[in-house]
C-alpha positions in Angstrom: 16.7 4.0 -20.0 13.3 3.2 -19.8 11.0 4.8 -16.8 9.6 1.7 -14.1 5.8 1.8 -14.0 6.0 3.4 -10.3 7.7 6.1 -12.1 5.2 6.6 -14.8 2.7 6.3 -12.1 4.3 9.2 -9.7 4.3 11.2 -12.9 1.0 10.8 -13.6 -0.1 11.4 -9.8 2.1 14.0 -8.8 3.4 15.6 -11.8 7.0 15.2 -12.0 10.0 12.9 -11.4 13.4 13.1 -10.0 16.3 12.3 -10.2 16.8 10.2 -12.9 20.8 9.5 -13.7 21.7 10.9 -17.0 25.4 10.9 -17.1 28.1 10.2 -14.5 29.2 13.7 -12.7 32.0 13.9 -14.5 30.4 14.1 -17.9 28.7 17.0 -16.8 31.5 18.7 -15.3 32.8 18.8 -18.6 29.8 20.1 -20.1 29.6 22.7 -17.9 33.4 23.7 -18.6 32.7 23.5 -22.5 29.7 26.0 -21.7 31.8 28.5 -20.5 34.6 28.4 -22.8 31.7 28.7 -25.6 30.9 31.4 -23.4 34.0 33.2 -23.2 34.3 32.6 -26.9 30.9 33.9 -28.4 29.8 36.1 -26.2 27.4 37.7 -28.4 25.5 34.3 -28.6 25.6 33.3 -25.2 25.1 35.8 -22.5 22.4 36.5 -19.9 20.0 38.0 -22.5 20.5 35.5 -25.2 20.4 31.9 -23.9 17.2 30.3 -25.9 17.7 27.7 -28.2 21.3 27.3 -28.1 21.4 23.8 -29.5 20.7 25.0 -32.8 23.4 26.7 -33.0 26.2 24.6 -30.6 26.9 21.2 -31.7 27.6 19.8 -27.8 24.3 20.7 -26.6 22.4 19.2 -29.7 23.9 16.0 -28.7 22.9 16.2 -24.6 19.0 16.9 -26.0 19.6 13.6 -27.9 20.9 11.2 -25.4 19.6 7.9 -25.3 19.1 8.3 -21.1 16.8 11.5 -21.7 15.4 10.5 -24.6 14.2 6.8 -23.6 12.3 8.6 -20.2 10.6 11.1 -22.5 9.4 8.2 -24.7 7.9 6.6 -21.5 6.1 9.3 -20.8 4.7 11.1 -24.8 5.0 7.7 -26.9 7.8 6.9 -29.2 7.5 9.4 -31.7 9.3 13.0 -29.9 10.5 16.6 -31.2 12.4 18.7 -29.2 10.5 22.5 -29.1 12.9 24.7 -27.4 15.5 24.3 -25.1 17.1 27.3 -22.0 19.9 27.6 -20.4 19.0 28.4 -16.7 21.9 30.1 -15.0 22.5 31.5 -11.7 25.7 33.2 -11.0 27.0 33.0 -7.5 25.0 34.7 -4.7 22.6 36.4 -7.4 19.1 37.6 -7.1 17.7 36.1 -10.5 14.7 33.3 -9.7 12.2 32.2 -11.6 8.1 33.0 -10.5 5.9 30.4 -10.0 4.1 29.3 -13.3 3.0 26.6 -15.8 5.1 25.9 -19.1 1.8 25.3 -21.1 0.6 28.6 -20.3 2.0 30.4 -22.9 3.3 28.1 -25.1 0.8 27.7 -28.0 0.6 23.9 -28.0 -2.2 21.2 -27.7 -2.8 18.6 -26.8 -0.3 18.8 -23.6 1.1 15.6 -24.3 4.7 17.3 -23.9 7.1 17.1 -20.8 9.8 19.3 -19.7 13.1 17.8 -18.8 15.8 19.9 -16.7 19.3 18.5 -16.3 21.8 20.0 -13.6 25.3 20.8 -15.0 26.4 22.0 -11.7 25.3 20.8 -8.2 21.8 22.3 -7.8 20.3 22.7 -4.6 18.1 24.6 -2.7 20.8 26.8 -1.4 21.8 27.3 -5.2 17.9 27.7 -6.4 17.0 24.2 -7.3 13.3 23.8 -9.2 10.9 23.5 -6.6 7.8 22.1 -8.0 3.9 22.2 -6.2 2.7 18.7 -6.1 -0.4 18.2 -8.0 -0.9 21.1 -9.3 -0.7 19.8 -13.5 -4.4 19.2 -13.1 -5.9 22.5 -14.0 -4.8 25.8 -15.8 -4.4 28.7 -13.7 -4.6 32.3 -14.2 -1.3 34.4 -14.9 0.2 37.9 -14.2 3.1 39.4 -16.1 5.4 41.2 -14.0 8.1 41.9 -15.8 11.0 41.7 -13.0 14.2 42.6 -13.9 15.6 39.5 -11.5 13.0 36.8 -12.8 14.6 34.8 -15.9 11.2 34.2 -17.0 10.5 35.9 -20.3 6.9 38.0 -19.2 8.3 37.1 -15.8 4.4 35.7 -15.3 3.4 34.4 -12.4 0.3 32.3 -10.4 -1.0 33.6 -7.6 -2.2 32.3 -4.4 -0.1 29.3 -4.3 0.4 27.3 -0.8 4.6 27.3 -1.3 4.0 24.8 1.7 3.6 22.4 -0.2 6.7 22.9 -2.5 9.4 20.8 -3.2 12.4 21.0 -3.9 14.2 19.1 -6.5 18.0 19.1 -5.8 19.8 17.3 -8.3 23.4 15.9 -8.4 25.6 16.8 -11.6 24.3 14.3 -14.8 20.8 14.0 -13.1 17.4 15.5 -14.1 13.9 16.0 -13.8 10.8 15.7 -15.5 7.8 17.3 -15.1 4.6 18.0 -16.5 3.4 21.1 -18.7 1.0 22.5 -16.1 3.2 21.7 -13.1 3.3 24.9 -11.1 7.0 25.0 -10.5 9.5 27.6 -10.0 13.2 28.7 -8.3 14.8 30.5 -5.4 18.0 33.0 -6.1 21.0 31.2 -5.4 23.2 32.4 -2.3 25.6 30.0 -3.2 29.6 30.3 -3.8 29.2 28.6 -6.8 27.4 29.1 -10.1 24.4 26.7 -10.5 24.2 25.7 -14.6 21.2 23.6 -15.7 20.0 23.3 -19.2 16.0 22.9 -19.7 14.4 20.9 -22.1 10.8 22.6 -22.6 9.6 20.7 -24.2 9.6 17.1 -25.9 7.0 16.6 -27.7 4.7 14.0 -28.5 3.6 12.6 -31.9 0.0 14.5 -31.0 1.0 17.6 -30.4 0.2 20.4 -32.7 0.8 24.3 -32.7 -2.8 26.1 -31.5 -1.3 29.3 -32.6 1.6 30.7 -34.3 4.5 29.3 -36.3 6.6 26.5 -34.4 10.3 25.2 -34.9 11.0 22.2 -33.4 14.2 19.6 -34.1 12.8 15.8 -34.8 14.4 13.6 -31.9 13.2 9.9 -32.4 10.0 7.8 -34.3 8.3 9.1 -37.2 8.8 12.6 -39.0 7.8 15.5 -37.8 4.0 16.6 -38.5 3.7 19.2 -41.2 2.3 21.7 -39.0 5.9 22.1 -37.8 9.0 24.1 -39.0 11.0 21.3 -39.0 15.2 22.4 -37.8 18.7 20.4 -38.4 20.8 20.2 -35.7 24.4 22.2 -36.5 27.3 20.6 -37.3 29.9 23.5 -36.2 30.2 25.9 -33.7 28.1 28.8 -34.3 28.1 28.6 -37.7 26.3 31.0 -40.2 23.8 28.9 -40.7 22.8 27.4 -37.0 23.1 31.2 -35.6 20.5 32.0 -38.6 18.4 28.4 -37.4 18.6 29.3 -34.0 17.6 33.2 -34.6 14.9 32.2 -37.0 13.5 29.8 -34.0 13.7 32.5 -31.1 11.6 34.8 -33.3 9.2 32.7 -33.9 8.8 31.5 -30.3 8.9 35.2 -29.6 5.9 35.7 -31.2 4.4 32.8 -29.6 5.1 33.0 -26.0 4.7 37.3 -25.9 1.2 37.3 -28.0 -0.7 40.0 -26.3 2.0 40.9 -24.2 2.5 44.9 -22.9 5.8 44.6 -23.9 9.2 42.2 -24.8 12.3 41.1 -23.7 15.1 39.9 -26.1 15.3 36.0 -26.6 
């Protein structure tokens, strides 16, 4: 589904959207049950340390990247022609101390022109009590300066962060199961711990792509997801066909190093992807 004009507008204004309906509740409350039972069952590809890019190698989550609902918003907002750069699972277990700093996605990410939006679809009720995003209105308009921390409770790979930020201003975007949001690669945006009972699942997009965008530095692997091919600058990926296959866990592995490279250059140090 299409975004309105208003929609496009509020984007372009405030730097994000939400919610938009993806799937009915119960569609993701399956998903999130077929996330833990490929949990359960491949531990050593999904766990805390290693939840990058697991649609390269897990056949259900390819196809939620390429749904029609998420896919015809992104086209609204980056043209027609779209590849999919990376995707994370964000998870909080129950009345955890993990959050994510506030920060830009383009920061780090090699990328120009920053014709790419981040989409972020809830799996699990996520609220503020849970550690929705919380996004700072307005903020896409310039690059800011960031710190690495390193935190051993912040998800965020360098764990960077922007200072002096007005938290104010934040808002908080608390989604239903099957809804997401979309926001902007400079949005400064980040998320509280979640002193919830229950575990708070979302999968992020980051990013779609459009047709302009090339690498600025570094090698790039990105899955082609609607309009022309993929511009030769690009590593271009398939999508698996079975589970955690040989050859999606060597995709997905081959993928993660590469955006290692990218997103730690001139880093102090690294965490595993």
């Amino acid at each position: 589904m299409s975004l309105t004009r208003a929609e496009v507008d509020h984007y372009e204004r405030e730097g994000w959207i939400a919610p938009i309906d993806v799937m009915s509740e119960v569609e993701a409350s399956d998903l999130a049950a077929e996330l833990e039972k490929a949990e359960a069952a491949h531990p050593a590809d999904l766990n805390p340390q290693h939840r990058n890019n697991a649609h390269l190698a897990f056949p259900f989550l390819a196809e939620v990247v390429t749904r029609r609902a998420i896919v015809s918003a992104v086209n609204s907002l980056v043209g027609d022609d779209v590849a999919l750069w990376s995707t994370v699972l964000f998870i909080k277990e129950p009345d955890s101390s993990a959050f994510v700093s506030w920060h830009q996605d383009a920061f780090y990410m090699g990328l120009e022109p920053q014709n790419f939006v981040t989409a972020w679809l809830a799996l699990t009720p996520s609220t503020y009590e849970s550690g929705c995003v919380s996004v700072i209105p307005r903020s896409h308009r310039r690059s800011l300066e960031h710190t690495d921390t390193f935190g051993s409770d912040n998800i965020l790979t360098r764990g960077q962060e922007v200072a002096e930020i007005d938290t104010r201003q934040a808002v908080h975007l608390e989604l239903r199961p099957g809804q997401m949001s979309l926001h902007h690669p400079w949005l400064v945006h980040g998320s509280q711990p979640n002193r919830s009972a229950e575990r708070r699942v979302g999968v992020a997009m980051q990013s779609f792509l459009g047709g302009d965008v090339r690498p600025a530095r570094g090698e790039h692997h990105v899955l082609h997801i609607s309009g022309r091919s993929v511009h030769p600058s690009f590593v271009v990926v398939q999508p698996p066909t079975e589970t955690a296959s040989d050859r999606g866990i060597a995709t997905r592995r081959a993928a993660n190093d590469a955006m290692a490279a990218v997103l730690y250059d001139g880093a102090t140090k690294q965490r595993e992807l």
